[in-house]
Structures are given as C-alpha cells and as structure tokens.
N, C-alpha and C positions, 0 to 999 in steps of 0.2 A: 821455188824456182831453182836453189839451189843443186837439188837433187834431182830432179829432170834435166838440168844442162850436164848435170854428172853421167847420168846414163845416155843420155844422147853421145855424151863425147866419147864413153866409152866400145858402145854401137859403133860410132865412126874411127873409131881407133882399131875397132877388129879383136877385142878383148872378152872372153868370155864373162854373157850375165847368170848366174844361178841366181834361182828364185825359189825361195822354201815358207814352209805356213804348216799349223797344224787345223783341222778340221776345217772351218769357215776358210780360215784364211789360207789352207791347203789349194782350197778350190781357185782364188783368188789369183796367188802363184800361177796356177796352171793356165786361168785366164790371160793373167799376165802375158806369158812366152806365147800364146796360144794367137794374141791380137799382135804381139811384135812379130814373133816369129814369120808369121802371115800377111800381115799388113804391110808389115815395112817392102818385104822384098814386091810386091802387088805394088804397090805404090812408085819404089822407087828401083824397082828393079836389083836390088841389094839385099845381102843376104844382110841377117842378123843371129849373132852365134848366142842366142839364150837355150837353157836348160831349164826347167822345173824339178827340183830333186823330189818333190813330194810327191810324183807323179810313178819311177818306177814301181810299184807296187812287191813285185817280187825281191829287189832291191831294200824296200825298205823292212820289208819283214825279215829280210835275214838278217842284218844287220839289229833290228832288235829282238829276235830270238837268241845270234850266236853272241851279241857282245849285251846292250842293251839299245832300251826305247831312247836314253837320253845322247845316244850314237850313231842315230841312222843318216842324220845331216849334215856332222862333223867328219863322217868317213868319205862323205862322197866329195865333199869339200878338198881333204887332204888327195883323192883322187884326180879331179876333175880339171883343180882352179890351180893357178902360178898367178904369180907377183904380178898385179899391174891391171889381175881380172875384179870381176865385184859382185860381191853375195852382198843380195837381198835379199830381207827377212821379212817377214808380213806377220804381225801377232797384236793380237786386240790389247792383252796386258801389260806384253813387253818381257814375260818372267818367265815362258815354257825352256824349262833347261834343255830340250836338243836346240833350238834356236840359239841362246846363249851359246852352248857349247862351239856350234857352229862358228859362232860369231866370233869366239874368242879364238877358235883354231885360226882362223879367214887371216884373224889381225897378225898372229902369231907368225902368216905364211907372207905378208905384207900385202895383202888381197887385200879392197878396198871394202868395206862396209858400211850398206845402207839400211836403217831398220821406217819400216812403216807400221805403226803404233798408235794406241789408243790408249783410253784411261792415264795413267801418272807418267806411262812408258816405260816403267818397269825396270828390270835390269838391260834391256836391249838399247836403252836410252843413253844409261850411263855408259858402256863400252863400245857401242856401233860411232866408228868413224863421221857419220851423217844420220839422220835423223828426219823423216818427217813427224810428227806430231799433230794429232786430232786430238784435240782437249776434249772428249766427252768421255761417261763413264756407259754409254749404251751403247752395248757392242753394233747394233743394226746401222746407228749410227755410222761407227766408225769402221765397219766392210763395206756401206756406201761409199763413204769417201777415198777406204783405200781402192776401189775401184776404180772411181774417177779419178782419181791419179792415174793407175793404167794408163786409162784414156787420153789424158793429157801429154803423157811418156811415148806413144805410140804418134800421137800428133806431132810432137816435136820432132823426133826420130825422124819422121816422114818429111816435115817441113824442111830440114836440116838439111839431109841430103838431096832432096829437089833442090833447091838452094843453092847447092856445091856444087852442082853440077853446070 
C-alpha cells in the first residue's frame, strides 16, 4: 500500500515516473506507463508524466555499445529525472547491475526509489528507497504479481484524482 500511495502522490504532484526492467520485466515497465500513461488521463482527464526507459530501443543500444550494458538506465536517469521524481525498477532477482546502477545514480540525485522484486530481492532490496517484495523464487510467479500491482497503481491513480476533483 505503501508504494501505490507513493506513486499516486507522485502522479498528483506532477513529478516525473521512470519505469525500467530487463527482459520479462522490460516488457512489464512498458505495460506500466502504457496503462498509466493511458488510463489515467481516459479516466480522469489528466495527464500522467511516466516514461519507460527500456522502451527507447535506439537509445538503449547506444548507450551499451558506446559506454556499456550496465549504463543504459543510469544515463537516461542522470538525463531525464531531478530531485523530488521516482525511478522504478522492476527485476525478478533484484541483482541486474544496470537496474542497480540506476538505482544508485536515482538516490545519488535525491530522485525517489522504488524497486518491484522477487526471489530474496537482491541488491535492489537493500539500496531502493521503497520496496515491494513477492517472496517467491518462480519467476512467472512474480511477473504476475509485478503486474498486478500495475493494475492496482493505475486504479489508485484513477480513483485519486476523480476524488480531488
């Protein structure tokens, strides 16, 4: 609950969300922004300032050709995000070092983070600002549930500002 009233408030504050994932959880990301980005302002006639980084394609191959793989979501990071926005992270392990990386740039720039995780929670456990946690160790498992959270994050979002208004 914690982390849903986090991005709701941030949503209603006007503060940019990045959202990043590698493979499964890339696509997840993308769903992400894809149901806020969409939904919200459908619903409540308001925009929502999210980004998916794992989504420029072109974007991400440069950045790991000209510098590396473990820097394609740390640069867009130092790019994108200022103090007061919030990168989320979506990773089944918790340990893919551009996530980390990311994560430790985000905190570094006083950007908020949230990691959505599975298995032990890895290194994104111990440094992410916030935290959801799926205690299983099968991955299908826990890209269900980081979904449903989505869903949940998009409900609230929606309900929030009907609400305020």
């Amino acid at each position: 609950e914690k982390a849903i009233t986090l991005i709701t408030e941030k949503s209603l504050a006007g503060n940019t969300i990045a959202v990043c994932g590698n493979g499964g959880s890339a696509l997840t990301a993308s769903h992400y922004i894809t149901d806020w980005n969409k939904m919200v302002n459908l619903k409540t006639g308001k925009r929502f300032n999210g980004i998916c980084l794992s989504d420029n394609i072109g974007l991400v191959t440069a950045y790991a050709n000209d510098l590396s793989y473990s820097d394609i979501f740390s640069e867009q990071v130092r790019n994108l995000l200022s103090p007061g926005d919030l990168l989320i992270t979506v990773s089944g392990s918790g340990n893919s070092e551009n996530v980390v990386r990311a994560t430790e740039i985000a905190n570094n720039m006083n950007v908020d983070s949230l990691t959505i995780c599975g298995y032990d929670g890895g290194r994104l456990k111990q440094i992410s600002n916030n935290f959801v946690w799926i205690r299983s160790y099968d991955m299908q498992i826990c890209e269900d549930a980081h979904i449903l959270f989505g869903h949940l994050v998009m409900k609230s979002i929606c309900n929030m500002e009907i609400n305020s208004n």
